[in-house]
C-alpha positions, 0 to 999 in steps of 0.5 A: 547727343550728350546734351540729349542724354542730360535731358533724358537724365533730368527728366527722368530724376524729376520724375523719380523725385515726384513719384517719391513724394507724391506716393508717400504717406510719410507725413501723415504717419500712415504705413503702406507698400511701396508702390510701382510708379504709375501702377502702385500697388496693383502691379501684381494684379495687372501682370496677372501674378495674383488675384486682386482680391488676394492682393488685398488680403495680403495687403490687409495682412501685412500691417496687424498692428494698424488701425487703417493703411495708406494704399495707392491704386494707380495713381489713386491714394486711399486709406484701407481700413482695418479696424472694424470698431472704426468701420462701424464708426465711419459707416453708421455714427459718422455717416455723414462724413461718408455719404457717398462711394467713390465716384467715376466722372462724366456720365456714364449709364452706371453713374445714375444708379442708387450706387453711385448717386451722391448726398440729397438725391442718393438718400431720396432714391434710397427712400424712393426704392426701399419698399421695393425690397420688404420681405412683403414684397419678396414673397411675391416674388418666389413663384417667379423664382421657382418657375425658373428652377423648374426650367432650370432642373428640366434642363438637366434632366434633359442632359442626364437623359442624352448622356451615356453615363448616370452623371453629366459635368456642368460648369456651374457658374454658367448654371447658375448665371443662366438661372440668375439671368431668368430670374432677373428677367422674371423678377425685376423684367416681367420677361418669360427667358430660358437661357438653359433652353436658349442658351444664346438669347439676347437677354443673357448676351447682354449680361455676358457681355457687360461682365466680361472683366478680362484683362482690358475692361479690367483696366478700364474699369481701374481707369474709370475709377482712379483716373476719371479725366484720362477715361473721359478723354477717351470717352471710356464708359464701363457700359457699352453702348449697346447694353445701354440701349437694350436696356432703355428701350426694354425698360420704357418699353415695358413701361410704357406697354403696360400703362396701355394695356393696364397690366400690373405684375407684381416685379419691379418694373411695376414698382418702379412706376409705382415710385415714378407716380408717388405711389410707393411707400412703406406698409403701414405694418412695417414687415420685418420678416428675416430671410436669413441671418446675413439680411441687413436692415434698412436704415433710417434713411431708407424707411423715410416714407415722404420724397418731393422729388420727381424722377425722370424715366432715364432715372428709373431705367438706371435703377431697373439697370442696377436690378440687372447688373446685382441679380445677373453677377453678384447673386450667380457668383454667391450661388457657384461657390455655394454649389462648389463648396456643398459638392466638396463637402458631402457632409454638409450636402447630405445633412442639407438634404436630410432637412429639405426632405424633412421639409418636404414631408412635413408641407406636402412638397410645398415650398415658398416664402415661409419655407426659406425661414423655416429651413435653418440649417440651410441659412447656416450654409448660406451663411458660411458661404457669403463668409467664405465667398463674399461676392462684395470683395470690399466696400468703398467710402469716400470722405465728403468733409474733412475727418478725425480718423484717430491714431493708425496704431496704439504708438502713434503720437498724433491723430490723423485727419483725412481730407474732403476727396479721400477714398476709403476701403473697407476690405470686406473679404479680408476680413471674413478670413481674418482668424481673429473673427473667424478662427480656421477661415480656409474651413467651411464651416456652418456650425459657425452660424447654428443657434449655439454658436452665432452669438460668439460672431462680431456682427462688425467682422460680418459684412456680406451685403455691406454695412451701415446704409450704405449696405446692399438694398437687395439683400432679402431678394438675393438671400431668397434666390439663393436658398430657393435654387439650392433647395431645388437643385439638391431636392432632384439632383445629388453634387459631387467633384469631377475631375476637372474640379479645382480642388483646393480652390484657387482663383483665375488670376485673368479676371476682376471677378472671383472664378474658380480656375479652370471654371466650376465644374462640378458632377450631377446625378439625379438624386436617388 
């Protein structure tokens, strides 16, 4: 028994003393949080106590005077950078150190997407995919997007007419998931969906089900990334099987239908067979066309107009995939604060409308693409909104070759060099909220983005859709979907908080993905 008790002891120092050493930035002379064995410094967020983009921001928060940070996610260490004239530098003058973003091992669905493809092949998919996304090709797009809508407001209609009262609660992150859904299968599918009408059909169920982040797909999602070789013991894959198929035998489907009957819709199903034959390139006059202030441009890389490489149909199913996986999440997320934050503040809703009537009577009721750049007060809301709400928590980097980081704070005597492996985090939220780019970050306010005031905004403090070329691809169409929406929705229908509304706004701490708690409920009326 006492020999027992002397083992157990000796263990359990050894282990003390390894995780001692092993969760230390201390010769390096980087500060950070002292870790949870095994958990580090997400213990919080897996016993559900806070959100995790929060215990970011706290964690960001906490060390005002240095440039970057150590942080430990499970058994992960990363560098959390702080600086934002040292992102810049890592992300665009020293691009080539951090081509990639941190990678999940084995071969999940996921990990042949744009996002998680590496080096040559990355900048070649890039390349490949980039004149997908020109406003040219966008314009086509928003009579997909409003015939949505359409369905979208009929629904509503639909519910005001069966209530008993002039109004009807709707949580609005399942509108508007339900809107983004038919808008994906529209745009990216050529698929005819109505999820308000049809609210349970496959395509939706599929999306749904790959986005549930309750407390188990959050820690295997947490496993994936920090602990690869443990996921793939346990063959864990962050898409599951079902959804993998759906979408494979859609897409060749689709592709292969089309190719038959000689069909051509211009989506990106079309574009995607376009790349596959080579035929995809760059319009001769580039279209610069802005869809709003948040749009990112496409790098040097992306604009390269001439790929050797020849792209399997697995390769393009995975793209088509990604497609999917930004329009059904990230875009419906944006939209269900941006509807949030126009019902809790009815004088940024009544101005918005004001514009969207003074556009109606000046084009005859007429709206496409033109009408989204005309419409500037509405780009300052949307543009407050993925300030305050950034459906991209925070950007990732991992270092290909070893790099001089320079000093974590101005007393420090010796510059830090990071290894080839290290993951970096680029904490995208903590900084929109950090007053010294965004004075009152809590207050929604769209007079930060008017003509007068845009030019006082660090453009390297405002990072929605990411930064350098690694940024988000889709920009344009999201910024798109997200103004045709709003135009539609507040044109017919008038916002207001209900009384299951979570104001203030808090996050629920049981999901990955920033919800409101309680859900967003919200009251409609039709618009008098």
């Amino acid at each position: 028994m006492l020999i027992s008790l002397l083992c157990a002891g000796v263990v359990v120092a050894l282990l003390v003393l390894y995780f001692r050493q092993f969760y230390s930035f201390h010769k390096d002379g980087i500060k950070y949080r002292t870790p949870v064995p095994l958990l580090g410094n997400v213990a919080s967020v897996m016993f559900r106590r806070e959100h995790y983009v929060h215990n970011l921001q706290n964690y960001y928060n906490s060390f005002p005077e240095e440039r970057f940070v150590g942080r430990f996610e499970f058994i992960t260490k990363l560098i959390l950078v702080r600086d934002i004239e040292l992102i810049k530098k890592i992300t665009i003058k020293d691009f080539e150190h951090f081509t990639d973003h941190r990678n999940f091992d084995g071969e999940s669905f996921f990990k042949r997407t744009l996002f998680l493809m590496r080096g040559q092949e990355w900048k070649d998919m890039r390349s490949t995919l980039s004149p997908a996304f020109t406003s040219s090709k966008i314009r086509l797009m928003v009579p997909f997007m409003m015939e949505v809508g359409d369905q979208m407001i009929h629904s509503l209609n639909k519910k005001l007419e069966d209530s008993k009262d002039d109004y009807v609660d709707v949580d609005f992150k399942d509108l508007t998931t339900r809107y983004a859904n038919d808008v994906i299968a529209s745009c990216a599918y050529g698929l005819k969906v109505d999820s308000q009408a049809d609210p349970d059909n496959q395509f939706y169920n599929m999306g749904k089900n790959l986005f549930d982040f309750k407390v188990i797909r959050m820690i295997m999602f947490f496993v994936l990334l920090n602990a690869p070789k443990v996921a793939k013991i346990l063959n864990w894959d962050i898409v599951p099987t079902s959804v993998r198929k759906f979408f494979t035998e859609l897409v060749l489907d689709t592709m292969k239908d089309r190719q038959q009957r000689n069909i051509v819709r211009p989506d990106m199903i079309h574009l995607l067979m376009e790349a596959k034959k080579g035929k995809l390139s760059h319009d001769e006059k580039p279209d610069d066309s802005s869809t709003g202030f948040a749009t990112v441009e496409e790098s040097s890389i992306g604009l390269r107009n001439e790929v050797n490489r020849e792209w399997t149909d697995n390769d393009l199913v995975s793209q088509a995939f990604l497609f999917f996986i930004a329009g059904f999440e990230t875009v419906s997320t944006a939209m269900s604060f941006m509807m949030y934050e126009l019902a809790v503040n009815p004088d940024v809703q009544d101005r918005l409308v004001q514009e969207i009537r003074e556009h109606d009577a000046k084009n005859g009721g007429k709206f496409d693409f033109n009408s989204i750049q005309s419409m500037k007060y509405m780009d300052m809301v949307v543009s407050e909104v993925l300030r305050r709400w950034p459906p991209a928590l925070v950007a990732d980097r991992e270092c290909i070759k070893d790099y001089n980081m320079g000093k974590p704070n101005k007393n420090s005597k010796e510059d830090v060099i990071i290894r080839k492996g290290t993951g970096l985090m680029i904490p995208i939220l903590a900084i929109h909220h950090d007053p010294r780019y965004f004075p009152q970050p809590e207050k929604f306010d769209p007079e930060r983005f008017s003509v007068e005031n845009r030019h006082k905004i660090n453009m390297n403090a405002y990072i929605p859709f990411g930064i350098g070329p690694r940024n988000c691809l889709g920009s344009r169409f999201a910024l798109c979907e997200m103004k045709v929406m709003t135009y539609q929705l507040l044109r017919n229908m008038e916002l207001s908080p209900c009384e299951k509304t979570c104001i203030p706004a808090k996050l629920a701490v049981d999901n990955l993905n920033i919800r409101l708690h309680g859900g967003h409920w919200l009251r409609i009326r039709p618009r008098k």
